[in-house]
C-alpha positions in Angstrom: -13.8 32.8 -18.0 -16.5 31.5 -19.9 -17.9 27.8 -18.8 -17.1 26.0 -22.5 -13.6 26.9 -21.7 -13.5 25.8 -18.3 -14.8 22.5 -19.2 -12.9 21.8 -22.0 -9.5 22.3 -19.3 -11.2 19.8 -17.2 -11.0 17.2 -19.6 -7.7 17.6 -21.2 -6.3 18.1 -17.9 -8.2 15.0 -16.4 -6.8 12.8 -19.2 -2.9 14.5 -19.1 -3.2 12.8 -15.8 -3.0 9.4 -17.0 0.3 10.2 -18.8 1.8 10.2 -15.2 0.8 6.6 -15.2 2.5 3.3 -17.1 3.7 3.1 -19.6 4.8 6.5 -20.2 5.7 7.3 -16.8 6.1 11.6 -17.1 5.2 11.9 -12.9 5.4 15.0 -13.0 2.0 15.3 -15.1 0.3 14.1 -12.4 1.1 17.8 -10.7 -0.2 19.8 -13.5 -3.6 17.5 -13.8 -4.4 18.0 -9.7 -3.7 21.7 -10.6 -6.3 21.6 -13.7 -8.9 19.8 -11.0 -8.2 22.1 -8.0 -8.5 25.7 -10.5 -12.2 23.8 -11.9 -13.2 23.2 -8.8 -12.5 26.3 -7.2 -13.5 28.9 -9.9 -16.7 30.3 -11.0 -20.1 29.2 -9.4 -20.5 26.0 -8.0 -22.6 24.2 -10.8 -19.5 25.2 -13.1 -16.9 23.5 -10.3 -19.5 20.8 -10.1 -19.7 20.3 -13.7 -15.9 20.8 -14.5 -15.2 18.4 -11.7 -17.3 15.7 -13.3 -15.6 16.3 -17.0 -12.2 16.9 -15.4 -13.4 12.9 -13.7 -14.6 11.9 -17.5 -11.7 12.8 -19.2 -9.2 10.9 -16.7 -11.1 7.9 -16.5 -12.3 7.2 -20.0 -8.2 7.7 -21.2 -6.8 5.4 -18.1 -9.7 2.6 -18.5 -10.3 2.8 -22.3 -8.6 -0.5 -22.1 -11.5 -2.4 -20.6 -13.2 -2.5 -24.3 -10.5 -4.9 -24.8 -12.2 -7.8 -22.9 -15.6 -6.3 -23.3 -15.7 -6.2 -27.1 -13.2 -9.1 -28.1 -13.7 -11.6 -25.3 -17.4 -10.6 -24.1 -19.0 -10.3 -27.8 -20.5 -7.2 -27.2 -20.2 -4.5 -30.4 -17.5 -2.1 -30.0 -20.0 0.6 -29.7 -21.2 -1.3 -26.8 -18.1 -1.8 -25.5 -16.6 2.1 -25.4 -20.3 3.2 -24.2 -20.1 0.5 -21.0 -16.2 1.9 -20.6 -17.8 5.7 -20.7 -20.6 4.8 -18.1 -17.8 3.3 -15.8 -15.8 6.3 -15.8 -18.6 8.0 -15.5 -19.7 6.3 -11.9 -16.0 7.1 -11.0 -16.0 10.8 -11.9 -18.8 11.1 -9.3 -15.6 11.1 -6.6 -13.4 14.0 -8.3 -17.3 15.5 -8.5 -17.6 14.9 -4.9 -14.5 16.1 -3.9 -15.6 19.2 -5.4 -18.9 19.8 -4.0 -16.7 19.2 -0.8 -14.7 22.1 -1.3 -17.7 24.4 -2.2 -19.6 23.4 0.4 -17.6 23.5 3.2 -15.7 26.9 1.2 -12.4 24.9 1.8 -9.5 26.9 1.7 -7.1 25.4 4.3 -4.4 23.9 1.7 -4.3 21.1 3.8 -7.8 20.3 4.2 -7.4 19.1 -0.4 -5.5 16.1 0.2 -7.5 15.3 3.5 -10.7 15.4 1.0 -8.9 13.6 -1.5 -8.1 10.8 0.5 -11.6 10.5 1.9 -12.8 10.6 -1.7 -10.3 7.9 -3.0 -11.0 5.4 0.3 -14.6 5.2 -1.0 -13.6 4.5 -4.7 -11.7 1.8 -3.4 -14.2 0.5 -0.9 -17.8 1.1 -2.2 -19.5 -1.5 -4.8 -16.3 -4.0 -3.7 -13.7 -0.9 -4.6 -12.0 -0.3 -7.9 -9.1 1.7 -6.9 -7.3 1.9 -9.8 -5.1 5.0 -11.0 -4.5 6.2 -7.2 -2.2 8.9 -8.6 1.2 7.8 -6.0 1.3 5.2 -8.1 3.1 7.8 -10.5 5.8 8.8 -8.3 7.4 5.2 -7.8 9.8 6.3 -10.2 10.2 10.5 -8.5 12.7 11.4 -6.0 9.2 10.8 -3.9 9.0 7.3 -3.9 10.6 6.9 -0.5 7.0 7.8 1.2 5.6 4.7 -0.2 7.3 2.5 2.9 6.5 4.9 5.5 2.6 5.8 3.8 2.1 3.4 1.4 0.4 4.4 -2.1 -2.4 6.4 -0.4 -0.1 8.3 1.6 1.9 9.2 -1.4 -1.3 10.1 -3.2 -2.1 12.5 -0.5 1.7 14.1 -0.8 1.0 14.3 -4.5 -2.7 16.5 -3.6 -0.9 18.2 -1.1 2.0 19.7 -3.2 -0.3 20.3 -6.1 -2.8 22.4 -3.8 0.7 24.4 -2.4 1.4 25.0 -6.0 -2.0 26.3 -7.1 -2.5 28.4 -4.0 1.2 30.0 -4.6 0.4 30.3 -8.4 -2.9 31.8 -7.7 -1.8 34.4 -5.3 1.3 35.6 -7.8 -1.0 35.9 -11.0 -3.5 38.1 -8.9 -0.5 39.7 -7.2 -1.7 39.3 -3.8 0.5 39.8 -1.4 -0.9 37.6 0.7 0.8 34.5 -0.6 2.9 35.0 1.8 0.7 33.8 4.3 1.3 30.3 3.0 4.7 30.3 2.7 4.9 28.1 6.3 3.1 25.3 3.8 5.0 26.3 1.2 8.0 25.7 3.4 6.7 22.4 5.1 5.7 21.4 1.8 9.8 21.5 0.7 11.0 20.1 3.8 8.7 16.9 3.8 9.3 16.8 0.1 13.2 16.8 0.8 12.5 14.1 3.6 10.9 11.6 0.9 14.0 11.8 -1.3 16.3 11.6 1.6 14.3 8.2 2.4 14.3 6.9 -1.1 18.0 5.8 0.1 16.8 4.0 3.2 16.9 0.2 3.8 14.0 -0.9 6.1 14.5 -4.4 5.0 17.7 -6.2 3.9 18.7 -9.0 1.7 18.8 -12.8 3.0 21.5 -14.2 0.4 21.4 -17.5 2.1 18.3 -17.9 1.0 17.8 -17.4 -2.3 16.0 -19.3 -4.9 16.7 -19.9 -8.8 13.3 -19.5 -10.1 12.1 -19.6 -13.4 9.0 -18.1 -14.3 6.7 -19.2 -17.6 4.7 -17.3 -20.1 2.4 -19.5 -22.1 1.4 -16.9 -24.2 -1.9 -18.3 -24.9 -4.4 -16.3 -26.5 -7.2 -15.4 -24.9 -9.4 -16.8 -27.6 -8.1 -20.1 -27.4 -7.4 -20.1 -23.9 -10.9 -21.2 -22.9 -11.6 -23.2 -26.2 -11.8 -26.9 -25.1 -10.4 -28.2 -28.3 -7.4 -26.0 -27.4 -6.6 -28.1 -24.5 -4.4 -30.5 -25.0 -2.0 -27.9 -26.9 -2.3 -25.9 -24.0 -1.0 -28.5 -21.6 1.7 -29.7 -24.3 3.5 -25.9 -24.4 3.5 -25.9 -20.4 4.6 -29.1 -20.4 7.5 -28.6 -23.0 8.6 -25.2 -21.1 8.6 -27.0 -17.6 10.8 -29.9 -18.9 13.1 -27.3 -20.4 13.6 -26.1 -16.6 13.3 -29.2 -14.4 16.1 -30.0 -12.6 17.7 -26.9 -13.7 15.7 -24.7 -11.7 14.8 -24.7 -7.5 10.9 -23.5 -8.8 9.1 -23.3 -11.7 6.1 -20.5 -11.5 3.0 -21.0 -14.2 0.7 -18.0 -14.7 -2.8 -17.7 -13.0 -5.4 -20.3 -14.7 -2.5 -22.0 -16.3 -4.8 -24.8 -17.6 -7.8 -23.8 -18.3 -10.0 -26.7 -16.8 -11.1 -27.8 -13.3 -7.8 -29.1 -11.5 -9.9 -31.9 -10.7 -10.3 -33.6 -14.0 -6.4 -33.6 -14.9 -5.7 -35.1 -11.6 -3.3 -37.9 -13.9 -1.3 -34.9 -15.4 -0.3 -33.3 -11.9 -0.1 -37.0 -10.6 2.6 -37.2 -12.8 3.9 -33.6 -12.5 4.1 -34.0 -9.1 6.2 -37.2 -9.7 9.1 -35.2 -11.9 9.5 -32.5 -9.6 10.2 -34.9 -6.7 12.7 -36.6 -8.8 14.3 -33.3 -10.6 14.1 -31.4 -7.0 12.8 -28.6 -9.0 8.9 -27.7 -7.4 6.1 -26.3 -10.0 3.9 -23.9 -8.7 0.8 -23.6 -11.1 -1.8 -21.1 -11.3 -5.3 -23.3 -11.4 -9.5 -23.5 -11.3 -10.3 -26.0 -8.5 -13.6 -26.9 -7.3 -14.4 -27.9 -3.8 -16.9 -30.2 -3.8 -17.7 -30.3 -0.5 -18.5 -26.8 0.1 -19.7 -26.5 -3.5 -17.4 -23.4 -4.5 -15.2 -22.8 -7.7 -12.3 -21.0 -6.8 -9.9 -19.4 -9.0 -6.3 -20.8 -6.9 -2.8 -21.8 -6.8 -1.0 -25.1 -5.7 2.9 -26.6 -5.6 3.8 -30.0 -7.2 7.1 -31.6 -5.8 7.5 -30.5 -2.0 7.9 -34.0 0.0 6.9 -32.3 2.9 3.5 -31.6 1.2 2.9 -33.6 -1.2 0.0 -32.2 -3.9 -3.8 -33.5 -3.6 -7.1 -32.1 -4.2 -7.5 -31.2 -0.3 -4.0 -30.0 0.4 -3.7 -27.7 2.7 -1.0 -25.3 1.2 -3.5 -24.1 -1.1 -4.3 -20.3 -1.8 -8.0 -19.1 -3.0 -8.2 -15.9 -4.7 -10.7 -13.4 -2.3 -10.7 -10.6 -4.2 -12.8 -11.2 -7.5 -13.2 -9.1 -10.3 -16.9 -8.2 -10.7 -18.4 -9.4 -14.2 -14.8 -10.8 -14.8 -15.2 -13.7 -12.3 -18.2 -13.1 -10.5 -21.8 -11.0 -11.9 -23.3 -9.4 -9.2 -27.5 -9.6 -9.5 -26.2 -12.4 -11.7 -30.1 -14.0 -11.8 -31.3 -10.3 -13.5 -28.4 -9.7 -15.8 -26.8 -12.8 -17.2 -29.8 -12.9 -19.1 -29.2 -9.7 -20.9 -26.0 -10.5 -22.9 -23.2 -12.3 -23.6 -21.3 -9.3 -21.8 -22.5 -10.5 -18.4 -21.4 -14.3 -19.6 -17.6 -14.4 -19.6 -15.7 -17.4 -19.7 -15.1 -18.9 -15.9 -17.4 -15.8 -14.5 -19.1 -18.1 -11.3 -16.2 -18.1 -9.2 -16.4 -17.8 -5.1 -14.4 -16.2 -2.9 -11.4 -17.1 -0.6 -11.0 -16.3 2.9 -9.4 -13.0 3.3 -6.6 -13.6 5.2 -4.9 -16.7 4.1 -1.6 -18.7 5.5 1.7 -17.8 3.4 1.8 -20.7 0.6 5.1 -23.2 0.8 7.2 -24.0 -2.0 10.7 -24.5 -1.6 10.7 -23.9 2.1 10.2 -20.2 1.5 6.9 -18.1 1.9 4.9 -16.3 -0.2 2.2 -13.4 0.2 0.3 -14.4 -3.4 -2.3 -12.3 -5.0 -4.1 -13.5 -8.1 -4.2 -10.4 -11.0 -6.4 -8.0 -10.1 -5.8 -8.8 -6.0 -2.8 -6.8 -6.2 -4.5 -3.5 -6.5 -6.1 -4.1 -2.9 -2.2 -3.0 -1.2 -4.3 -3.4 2.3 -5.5 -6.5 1.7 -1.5 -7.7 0.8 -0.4 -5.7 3.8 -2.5 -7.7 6.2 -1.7 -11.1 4.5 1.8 -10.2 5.1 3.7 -12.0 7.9 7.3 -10.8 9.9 8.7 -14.5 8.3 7.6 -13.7 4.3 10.2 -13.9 2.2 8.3 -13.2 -1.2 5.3 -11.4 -2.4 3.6 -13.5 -5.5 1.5 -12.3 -8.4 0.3 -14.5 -10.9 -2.2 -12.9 -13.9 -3.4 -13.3 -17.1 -3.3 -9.8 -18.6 -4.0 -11.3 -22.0 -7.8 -9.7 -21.1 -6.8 -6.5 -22.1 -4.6 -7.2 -25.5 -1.7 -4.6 -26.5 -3.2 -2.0 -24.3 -1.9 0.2 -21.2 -3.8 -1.9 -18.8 -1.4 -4.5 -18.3 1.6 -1.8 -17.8 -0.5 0.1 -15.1 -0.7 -3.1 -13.5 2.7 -4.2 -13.1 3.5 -0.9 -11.5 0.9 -1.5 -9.3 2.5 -4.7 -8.3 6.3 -2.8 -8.5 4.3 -0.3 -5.7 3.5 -3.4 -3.6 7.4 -4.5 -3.4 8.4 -1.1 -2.6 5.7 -0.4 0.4 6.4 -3.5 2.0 10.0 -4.4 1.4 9.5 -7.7 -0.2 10.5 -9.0 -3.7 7.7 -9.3 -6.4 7.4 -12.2 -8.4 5.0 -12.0 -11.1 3.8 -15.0 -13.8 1.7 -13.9 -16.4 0.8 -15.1 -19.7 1.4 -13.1 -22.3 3.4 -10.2 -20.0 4.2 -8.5 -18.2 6.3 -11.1 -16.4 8.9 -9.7 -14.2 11.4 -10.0 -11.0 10.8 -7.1 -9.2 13.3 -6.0 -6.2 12.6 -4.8 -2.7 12.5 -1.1 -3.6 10.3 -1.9 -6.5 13.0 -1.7 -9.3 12.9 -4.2 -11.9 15.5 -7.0 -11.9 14.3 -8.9 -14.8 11.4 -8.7 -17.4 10.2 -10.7 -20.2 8.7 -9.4 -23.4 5.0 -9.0 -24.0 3.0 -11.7 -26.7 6.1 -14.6 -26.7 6.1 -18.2 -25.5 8.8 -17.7 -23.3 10.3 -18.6 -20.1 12.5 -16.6 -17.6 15.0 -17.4 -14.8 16.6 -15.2 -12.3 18.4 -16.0 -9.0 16.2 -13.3 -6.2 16.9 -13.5 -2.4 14.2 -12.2 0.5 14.1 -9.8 3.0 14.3 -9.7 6.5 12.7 -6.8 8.1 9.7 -4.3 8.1 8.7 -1.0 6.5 6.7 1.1 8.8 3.7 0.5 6.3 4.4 -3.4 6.1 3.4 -3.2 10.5 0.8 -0.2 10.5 -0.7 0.2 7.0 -2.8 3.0 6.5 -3.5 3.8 10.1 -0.8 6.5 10.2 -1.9 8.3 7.4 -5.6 8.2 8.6 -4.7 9.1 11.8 -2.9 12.4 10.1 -5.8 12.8 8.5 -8.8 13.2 11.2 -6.0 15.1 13.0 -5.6 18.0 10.5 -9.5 17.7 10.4 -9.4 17.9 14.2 -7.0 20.9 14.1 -9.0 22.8 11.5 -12.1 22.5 13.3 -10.5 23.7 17.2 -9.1 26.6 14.4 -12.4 27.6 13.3 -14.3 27.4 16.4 -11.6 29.7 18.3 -11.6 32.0 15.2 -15.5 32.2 15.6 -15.1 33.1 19.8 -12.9 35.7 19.0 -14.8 37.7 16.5 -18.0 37.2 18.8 -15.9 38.7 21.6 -14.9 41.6 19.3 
């Protein structure tokens, strides 16, 4: 087959990929665009698997991220043109890993079907680690919805990325080996055959309960989207409006309510200077019983850091100040979003690298759960909840609910903010913990143990939305081990293949 061809099935099957994704949620494409990758990467010569790799990589990442122009263009001033060429030079860096993964498989001549996922895996650990990590579209994010999902409590998202590989490579050997009829697919039927039995495993556990409901302690919580837009939201002639909608909403619920969640950066200006507004917040929600929990940009001033962070009004226990200690500090920043890395060299270049509230510092990694109501919560800030090892290792045995709040209002009427609520609907299901998640223009949402959807408000309204949602007791095997299962798997199918090879080589030396 010529190489135009070739390439041009790398990139529509790279972006078919993303059609596995949120919001339109056909799993099953993400099958049939691992298959497109694994035929470019194993056919012809290896500049053509290197190259088709790279435009397999192009295609998936320019379709999944286009919606980073959003913020780019709109928010950051740059021209659109701009914006779509700094969205293709992204996807760009991150179809060097599908590249990678390729050379891997030439290189090394891989054709153990379960050395693919092994190579995947490493592959996707270093998109999510190097440069800070951006591991976004991990493809078992697509198969919370399959008969699969129940691997996401045992594995976590990673682990059900590598099933995903795994299958696909079982598939494209089997398809191979028919089209060529070789009889020697039948050498991999014992994959083929472990293949279905794990695969009928992971729906069998998709009924399991690792964690179970705590009725008792439920909470009536009511959750409010602003629906601010982002070009007023930093505007300060916008904010006293601002304050006066959240007010209005929060007085519709006090007293009504046990807690009132506001989205991340609610108000957008230091906490500090509209310390008589949550003086007198703080007041209401003692006297109503009802706490406010309120996304916010506080600056310590004794360690000189802006942090992008969340405090509760009303607990008597704890009542609200500047130093409070039931405070949580974002840690994971968005790079150019809320921090500019070589910021010295390129703010100067453009108003690209000058977003609004783009200086902020990071939190401690592992933080206490944050209080309100007596209860617990495992909070991550937007993008945060991508990191599911860095929420798996804030998580305590005594959590009784994971937190998100975001402002998706970055990315407009785009796919981005549906790609991350299933992101945070993956985080419920791996860990066994209810997901509440403000946001302020959507998508906010109540989000059960197993990662279903209880409750969701619509996108681009000023809105508000209440739902009574017990916690969990109780642990998923990932919740207490994380990732260290699956890596474990990993080095020892590497560790197997390599004993393989080197008793293989003794043999034929001996013959």
């Amino acid at each position: 087959m010529k190489s135009p061809l070739i390439y041009l099935i790398a990139l529509l099957s790279g972006g078919l990929g993303v059609l596995a994704f949120s919001p339109f949620d056909f799993w099953g494409a993400a099958y049939v665009s691992l298959l497109g990758l694994l035929w470019v990467a194993k056919t012809g010569k290896k500049s053509t698997a290197l190259c088709g790799a790279f435009l397999w990589g192009l295609g998936f990442f320019t379709f999944g991220v286009n919606w980073l122009h959003v913020s780019i263009h709109q928010f950051g001033g740059s021209p659109l043109w701009l914006s779509y060429i700094l969205v293709l030079l992204l996807a760009a860096y991150l179809a060097l890993f599908p590249t990678l993964f390729a050379y891997l498989i030439q290189r090394f001549k891989i054709n153990n079907l379960a050395m693919y996922p092994v190579l995947w895996t490493f592959t996707e650990f270093l998109r999510g680690w190097l440069f800070t990590g951006f591991p976004w579209l991990q493809f078992g994010y697509t198969q919370i919805d399959s008969p699969f999902s129940g691997l996401a409590p045992i594995f976590g998202v990673q682990g059900l990325t590598f099933f995903v590989m795994w299958v696909s490579a079982v598939l494209f050997s089997l398809i191979s080996h028919l089209l060529q009829k070789d009889k020697k697919w039948l050498v991999i039927t014992s994959q083929s055959a472990l293949c279905l039995i794990v695969s009928g495993l992971a729906i069998w556990s998709s009924s399991a309960n690792y964690t179970q409901e705590k009725p008792e302690k439920a909470l009536t919580i009511t959750l409010v989207q602003g629906n601010i837009e982002q070009n007023l939201k930093w505007d300060p002639t916008y904010l006293n409006a601002t304050l006066e909608i959240y007010s209005r909403l929060i007085a519709q619920h006090l007293g009504k309510t046990d807690l009132i969640i506001l989205p991340e950066a609610a108000l957008p200006t230091l906490e500090n200077r509209i310390q008589p507004f949550f003086s007198s917040l703080q007041q209401m929600a003692q006297e109503t019983g009802t706490e406010v929990m309120i996304g916010t940009i506080y600056q310590d001033w004794e360690k000189g850091k802006l942090f992008n962070s969340i405090i509760n009004l009303g607990d008597p226990n704890l009542p609200y100040r500047e130093q409070t200690s039931n405070r949580y500090n974002k840690h994971h920043l968005v790079p150019f979003g809320e921090y500019v890395p070589l910021e010295s060299l390129l703010r100067p270049l453009g108003s690209v690298f000058n977003l609004p509230m783009s200086a902020f510092q990071s939190g401690e990694e592992i933080q206490k759960p944050f209080l309100a109501k007596q209860r617990k919560f495992t909070p991550a800030i937007c993008y945060e909840i991508i990191f599911g090892a860095q929420v798996q290792k804030n998580l305590r045995t005594e959590t009784d609910f994971l937190l998100t709040l975001s402002n998706d209002a970055w990315f407009g009427n785009s796919i981005g903010p549906w790609q991350h609520l299933q992101m945070a609907r993956m985080r419920a299901l791996e860990l066994g913990k209810p997901e509440i998640r403000a946001t302020n223009t959507g998508i906010t949402a109540f989000i059960d143990a197993k990662g279903k959807i209880i409750a969701q408000a619509p996108q681009f309204v000023e809105t508000t939305l209440t739902t009574r949602i017990a916690p969990t007791i109780g642990n998923t095997p990932y919740s207490k081990l994380g990732d260290i299962p699956l890596y474990l798997l990993c080095f020892l199918l590497v560790l197997l293949r390599a004993v393989n090879l080197l008793l293989w080589k003794m043999i034929k030396k001996r013959a």
